[in-house]
N, C-alpha and C positions, 0 to 999 in steps of 0.2 A: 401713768407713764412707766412702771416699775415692770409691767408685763410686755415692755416693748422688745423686740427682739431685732437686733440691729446686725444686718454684717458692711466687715469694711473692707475692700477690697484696693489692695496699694502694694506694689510690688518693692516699694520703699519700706524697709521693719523697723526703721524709726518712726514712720508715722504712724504706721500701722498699731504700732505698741501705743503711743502718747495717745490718739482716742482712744482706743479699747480701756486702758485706764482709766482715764477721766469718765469715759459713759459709763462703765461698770461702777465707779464711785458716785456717779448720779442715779443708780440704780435700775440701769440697763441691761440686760440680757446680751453679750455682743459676741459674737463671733468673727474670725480674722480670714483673710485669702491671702496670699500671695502672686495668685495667678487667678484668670479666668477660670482654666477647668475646674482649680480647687472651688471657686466659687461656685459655678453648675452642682458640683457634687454636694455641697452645703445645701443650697436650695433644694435641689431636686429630696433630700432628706429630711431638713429640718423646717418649720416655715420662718418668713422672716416678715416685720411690719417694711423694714425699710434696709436698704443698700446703698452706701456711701465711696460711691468708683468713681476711680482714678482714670480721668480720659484715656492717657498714654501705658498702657498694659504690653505683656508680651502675649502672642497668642492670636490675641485681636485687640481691637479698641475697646475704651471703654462705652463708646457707644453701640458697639456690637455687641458687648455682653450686654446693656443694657437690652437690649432688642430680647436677647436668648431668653433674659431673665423673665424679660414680659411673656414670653412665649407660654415661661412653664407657670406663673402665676401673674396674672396681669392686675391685680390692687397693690404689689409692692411699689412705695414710692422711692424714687432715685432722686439721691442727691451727687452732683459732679462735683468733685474738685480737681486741680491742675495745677503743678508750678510750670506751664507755659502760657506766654499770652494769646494764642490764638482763640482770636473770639471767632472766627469760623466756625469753629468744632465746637465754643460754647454756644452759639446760635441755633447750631444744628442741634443738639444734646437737648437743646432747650423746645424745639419745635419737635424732637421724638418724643417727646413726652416728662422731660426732669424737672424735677418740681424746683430745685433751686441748685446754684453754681456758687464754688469759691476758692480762688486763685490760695494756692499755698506762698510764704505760708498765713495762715487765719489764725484767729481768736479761736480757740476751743470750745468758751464760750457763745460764738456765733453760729459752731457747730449743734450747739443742743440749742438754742433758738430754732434753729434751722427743723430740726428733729421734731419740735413742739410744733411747728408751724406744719410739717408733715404729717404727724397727726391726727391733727386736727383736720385739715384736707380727708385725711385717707377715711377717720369715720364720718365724714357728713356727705363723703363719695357713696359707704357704704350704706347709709341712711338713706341716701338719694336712689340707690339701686333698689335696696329692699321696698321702698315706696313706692316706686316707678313697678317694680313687678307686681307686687299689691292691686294696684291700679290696675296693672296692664289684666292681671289674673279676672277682676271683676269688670271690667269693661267685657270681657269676654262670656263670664257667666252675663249680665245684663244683656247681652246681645242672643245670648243662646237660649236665655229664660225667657219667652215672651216676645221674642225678634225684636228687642227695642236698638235700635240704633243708634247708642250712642256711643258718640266718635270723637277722639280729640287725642291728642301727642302733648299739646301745648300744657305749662306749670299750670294754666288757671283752669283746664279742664280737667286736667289731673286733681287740681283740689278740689274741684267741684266731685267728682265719683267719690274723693276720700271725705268730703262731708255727707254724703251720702251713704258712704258704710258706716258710718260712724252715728248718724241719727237712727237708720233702719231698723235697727233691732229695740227703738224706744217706744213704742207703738202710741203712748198718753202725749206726745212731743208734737206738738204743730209746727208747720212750718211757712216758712213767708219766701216764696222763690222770687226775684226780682230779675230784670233786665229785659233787653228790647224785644221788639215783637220780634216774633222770627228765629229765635236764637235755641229753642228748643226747654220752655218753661214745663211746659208737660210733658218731656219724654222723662225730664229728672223728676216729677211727679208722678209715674208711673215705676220709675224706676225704684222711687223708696216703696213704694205700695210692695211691688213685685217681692221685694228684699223682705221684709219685715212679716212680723208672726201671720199679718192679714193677708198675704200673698193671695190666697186663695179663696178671701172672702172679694164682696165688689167694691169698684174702682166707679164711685158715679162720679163727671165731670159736668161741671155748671157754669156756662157765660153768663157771669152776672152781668154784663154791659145788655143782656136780652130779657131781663126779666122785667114784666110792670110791675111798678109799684101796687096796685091793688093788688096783686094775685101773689104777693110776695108769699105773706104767711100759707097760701093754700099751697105754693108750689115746693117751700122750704120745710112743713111743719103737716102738709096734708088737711083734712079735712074727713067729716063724717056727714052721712046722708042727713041731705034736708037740714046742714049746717047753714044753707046761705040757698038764695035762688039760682035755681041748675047745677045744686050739688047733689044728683041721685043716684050715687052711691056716696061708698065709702073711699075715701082717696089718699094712701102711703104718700108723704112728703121724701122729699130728696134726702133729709137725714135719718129716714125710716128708711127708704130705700139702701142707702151705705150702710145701715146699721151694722158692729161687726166690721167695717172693712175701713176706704177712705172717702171722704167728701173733696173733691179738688173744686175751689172754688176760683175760675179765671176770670183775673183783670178784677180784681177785690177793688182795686182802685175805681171804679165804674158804679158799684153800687150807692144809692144815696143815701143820705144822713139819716133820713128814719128810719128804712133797713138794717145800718147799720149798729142803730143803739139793737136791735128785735136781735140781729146776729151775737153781737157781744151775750149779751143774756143767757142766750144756748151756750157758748163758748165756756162760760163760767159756772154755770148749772150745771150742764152736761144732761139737761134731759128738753125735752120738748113736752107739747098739748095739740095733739090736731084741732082745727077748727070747731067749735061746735063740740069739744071733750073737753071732761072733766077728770080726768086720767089724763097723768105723766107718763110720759116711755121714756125711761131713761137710756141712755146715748154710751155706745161703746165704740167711739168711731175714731178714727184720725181726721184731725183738720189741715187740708196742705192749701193755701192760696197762692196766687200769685198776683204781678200787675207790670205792666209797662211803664209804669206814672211812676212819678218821684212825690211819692206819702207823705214825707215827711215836710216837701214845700205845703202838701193838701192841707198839712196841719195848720201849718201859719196861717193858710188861706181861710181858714175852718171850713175845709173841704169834706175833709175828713178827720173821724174820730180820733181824739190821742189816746185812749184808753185801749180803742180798738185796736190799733196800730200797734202796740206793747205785746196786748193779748196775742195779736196774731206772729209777733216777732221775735219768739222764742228762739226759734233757730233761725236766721236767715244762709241765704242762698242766691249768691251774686253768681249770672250770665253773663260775659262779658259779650262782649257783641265780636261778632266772627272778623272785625276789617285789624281787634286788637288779638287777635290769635292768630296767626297769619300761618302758625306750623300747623292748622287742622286742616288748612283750606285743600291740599293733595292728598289728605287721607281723606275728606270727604269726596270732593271730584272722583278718587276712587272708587270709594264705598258706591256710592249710587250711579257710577258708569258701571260697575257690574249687575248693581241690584237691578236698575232698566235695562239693559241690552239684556239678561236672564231673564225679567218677564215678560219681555215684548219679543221673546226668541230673534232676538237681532244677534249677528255676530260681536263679541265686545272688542272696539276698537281705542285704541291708544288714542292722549289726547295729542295733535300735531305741538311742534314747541312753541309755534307763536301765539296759537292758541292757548296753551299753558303759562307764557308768560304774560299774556294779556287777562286770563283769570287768576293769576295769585296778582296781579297787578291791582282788580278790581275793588272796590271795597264795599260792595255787597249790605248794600242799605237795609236791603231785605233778611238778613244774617244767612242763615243756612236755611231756612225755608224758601229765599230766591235762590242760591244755590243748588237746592236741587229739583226747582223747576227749570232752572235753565239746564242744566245736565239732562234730563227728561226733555226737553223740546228740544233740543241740539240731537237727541237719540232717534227723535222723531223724523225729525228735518233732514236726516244725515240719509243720503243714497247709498245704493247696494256698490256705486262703482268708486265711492271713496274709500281708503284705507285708513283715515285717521277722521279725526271729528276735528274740520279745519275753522278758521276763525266766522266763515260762512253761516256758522248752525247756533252761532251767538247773537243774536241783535243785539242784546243789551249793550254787548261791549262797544255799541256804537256811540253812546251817550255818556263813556268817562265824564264827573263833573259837571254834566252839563258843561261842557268846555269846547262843543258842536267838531268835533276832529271826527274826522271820518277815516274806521280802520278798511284798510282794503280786505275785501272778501276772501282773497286766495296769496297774501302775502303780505307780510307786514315786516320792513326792514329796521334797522335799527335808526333810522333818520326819523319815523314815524313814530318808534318810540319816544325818542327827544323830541319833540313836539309836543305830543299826549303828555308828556310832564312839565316843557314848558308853558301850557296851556293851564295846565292845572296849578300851578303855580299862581301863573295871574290871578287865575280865578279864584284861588281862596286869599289874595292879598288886596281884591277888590273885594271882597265877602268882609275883608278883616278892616278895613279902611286901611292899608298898609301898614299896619299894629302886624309885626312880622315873628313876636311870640303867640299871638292868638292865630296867626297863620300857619305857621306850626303846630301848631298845636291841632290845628284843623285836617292837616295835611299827614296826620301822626306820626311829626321827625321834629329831631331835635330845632333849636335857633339856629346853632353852629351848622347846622345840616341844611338846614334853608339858605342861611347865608354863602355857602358851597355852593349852592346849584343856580342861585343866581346870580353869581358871578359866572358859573359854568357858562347861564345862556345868555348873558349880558345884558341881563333885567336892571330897568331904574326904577326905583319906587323913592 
C-alpha cells in the first residue's frame, strides 16, 4: 500500500486536509483538488491508483469528473463521498462505475478500508486483464498455427488455453484431457503438440475403443518379419511411428485391462520391443490421452487400472461441456458461419434473432461438434432468397428436451418461447421425481430460479 497514489477531490479544505493527513500518515502518496479542472490537470500529469470525489463540485459533478477521469485513464478506481442525501446520484455514481460511496461525515478509518478494498479490486482487475490478453494473444497464435479452432470467451476455456501454455513447453509431461464427447478433447491435443519443442515432429492419434485385443502389441509396439503368421514384413508400431513427437491416445477409458497393464509398462520404461525383437527402441515421445468415461468410478469398478490412471494423470485437462459455457456458443456460431459460407463460397449470412435465441437457448448434447454440424446444414439448407439463416435451416431445435414443442419454421413469438420452457420444466421435474434441486440442477439454474419460474407459469409439483 505505501506506493498507492491517491487524489482527493473536495471543494471543502477542511476535508480535503483531514484525509490527506491521515493517508499520508498511513503511508500514502496523496495529492489534493479543489476543483475538477485542478483535478484533470493532476491526472492528465501524474498517475493515480485511485480518486476520492466529492459528488457536489463546481465546474461539474463529481460524476462527470468521474466519466473525464475514466476517459484519460480507465483502471483508476472511484471512490464517492457526499454530505447530501441523495441516493439518486449515489445510484447513479454507483452504476457509472464507483467502487464504493460514503455520506460525510465518515470514519477516516472506513476511508482507508475502503482504499484497501480498492486495491485489491484494481490488481485482480489488472491480473484479469493481463490473463485475458495472454489468452486471447494465444488463442490467436493456435488458430494461426495449424488452423486449429480453438474458440471460447468463457473463464473455463480461458483456463483451459492457460493450462495449456503452461504444460507445452514440458515435452516428458503426459497428459490426461477429460470431458464429454464432442467438446473438442483433441483440438487441445493437437494444440499442446503444436505448442511444444515437438511441434514439427508427428502428431499420431489412436482410437483405442477400435483396436483388438490380439493385434494390440503388433499395432502399439510393431512387429518384425516372420514374427507371427502373415507378418512379411517388418512393421513400425504406433509409438515408433510418434517417436520424437506425440502419441494421442482417444477414449483411454475404452481400452481393456490386459492392454492396459502392456501400456503402463511403456509409460514407465519409456522404451518398447517390436514383436519377434530382441532389441529395445527407447521412446522420446509425449503421451497425451483422453476419455469421455469417469476413470476414477472405472476404478472402483476395477474397470480400470489405478496405477494406470496416476501414470497417465499427471496434468489433467477438464472440457466443460458447451450447455456450461454458454459465453462461447456466439463466438462459435460465428467462427463456423464464416468458416462454411467461405468454403462452400455462399454468401455469409447473419443469424435471424429468433433463430439466435432459440441456439444460445439450446443445450447442445452434442457440445460444439453438434454445433457446428448444425451451423454446416443450416448453410446448406439455407436458399439464395433468404437473407438471414432463419429458424427453418435448424431441425434440431425442434426437439428441446424431448419436450415435443414444435418451433415455427418462419416465426417464433415470445408465447412460444414460454412454452419451450414451461415444457422443459415439466420435463426435467418428471425426469427428477419432483426432487426440484436435482431439477435444477438438470435445467442448470439455481432452486430459487426454478422456484421463480414456476410460480411464473403456475406449475404444481
Amino acid at each position: 500500500m505505501l506506493n498507492m497514489r491517491v487524489l482527493v477531490v473536495d471543494d471543502e479544505k477542511g476535508y480535503r486536509d483531514e484525509i490527506q493527513e491521515y493517508l499520508v500518515d498511513s503511508g500514502f502518496t496523496v495529492y489534493t483538488a479543489g476543483s475538477p479542472s485542478e483535478a484533470i490537470g493532476i491526472i492528465e500529469k501524474d498517475r493515480m491508483d485511485i480518486a476520492i470525489i466529492d459528488l457536489r463540485l463546481p465546474e461539474m459533478s463529481g460524476i462527470d469528473l468521474m466519466k473525464r477521469i475514466r476517459e484519460i485513464d480507465e483502471q483508476i478506481g472511484v471512490i464517492m463521498i457526499s454530505g447530501h442525501g441523495d441516493m439518486d446520484s449515489v445510484l447513479t455514481a454507483m452504476r457509472e462505475g464507483a467502487i464504493d460511496f460514503f455520506p460525510k461525515p465518515f470514519d477516516l478509518i472506513d476511508i482507508r478500508c475502503a482504499i484497501e478494498r480498492t486495491r485489491k479490486y484494481i490488481e485482480l482487475n489488472s491480473r484479469y486483464s493481463a490473463i485475458q490478453n495472454t489468452c486471447d494473444n494465444l488463442i490467436e497464435a493456435l488458430n494461426k498455427d495449424g488452423g486449429i479452432p480453438l474458440i471460447g470467451v468463457s473463464r473455463s476455456m480461458k483456463n483451459v488455453v492457460k493450462l495449456i501454455e503452461k504444460v507445452s513447453p514440458n515435452p516428458n509431461t503426459d497428459v490426461l484431457i477429460t470431458g464429454e464427447s464432442g467438446t473438442g478433447k483433441e483440438i487441445v491435443a493437437r494444440a499442446i503438440h503444436n505448442l511444444d519443442s515437438r511441434g514439427k515432429k508427428a502428431f499420431f492419434d489412436v482410437n483405442c475403443t477400435a483396436i483388438p485385443e490380439a493385434l494390440f502389441e503388433s499395432e502399439f509396439f510393431g512387429h518384425t518379419r516372420n514374427a507371427f503368421t502373415g507378418a512379411m514384413t517388418d512393421k513400425k508400431g504406433w509409438f515408433e511411428i510418434a517417436n520424437g513427437g506425440t502419441l494421442f491416445l482417444d477414449e483411454i477409458g475404452d481400452l481393456p485391462l490386459t492392454m492396459q497393464a502392456k501400456l503402463l509398462r511403456v509409460l514407465e520404461e519409456r522404451k518398447i520391443r517390436r514383436v519377434g525383437s530382441s532389441t529395445d527402441i527407447p521412446l522420446n515421445i509425449r503421451i497425451i490421452a483422453s476419455t469421455n468415461r469417469d476413470l476414477e468410478t472405472m476404478i472402483e469398478q476395477q474397470q480400470f487400472r489405478n496405477d494406470l490412471f496416476y501414470r497417465l494423470n499427471r496434468f489433467p485437462i477438464y472440457i466443460e461441456p458447451l450447455r456450461d459455457r454458454k459465453k462461447d456458443i456466439p463466438v462459435l456460431l460465428e467462427f463456423y458461419n464464416r468458416h462454411y459460407s467461405s468454403s462452400m463460397k455462399k454468401p455469409l449470412k447473419p443469424f435471424s434473432k429468433k433463430a439466435m435465441e432459440s441456439l444460445l437457448g439450446y443445450s447442445y448434447p452434442g457440445n460444439v461438434r453438434e454445433l457446428k454440424n448444425m451451423v454446416e446444414k443450416a448453410i446448406i439448407l439455407s436458399d439464395k432468397q433468404s437473407k438471414e439463416l432463419n429458424l427453418n435451416v435448424f431441425p434440431e431445435l425442434q426437439m428441446i428436451c424431448k419436450a415435443n414443442v414444435p418451433i415455427p419454421e418462419d416465426d417464433l413469438d415470445l408465447s412460444c418461447l414460454e412454452q419451450i420452457e414451461k415444457e422443459m420444466i415439466k420435463c426435467a421435474m418428471q425426469k427428477a421425481g419432483n426432487n426440484k434441486t436435482n431439477a435444477a440442477k438438470a435445467l442448470n439454474i439455481t432452486r430459487t430460479s426454478l422456484n421463480r419460474r414456476i410460480e411464473k407459469h403456475g406449475l404444481e409439483f
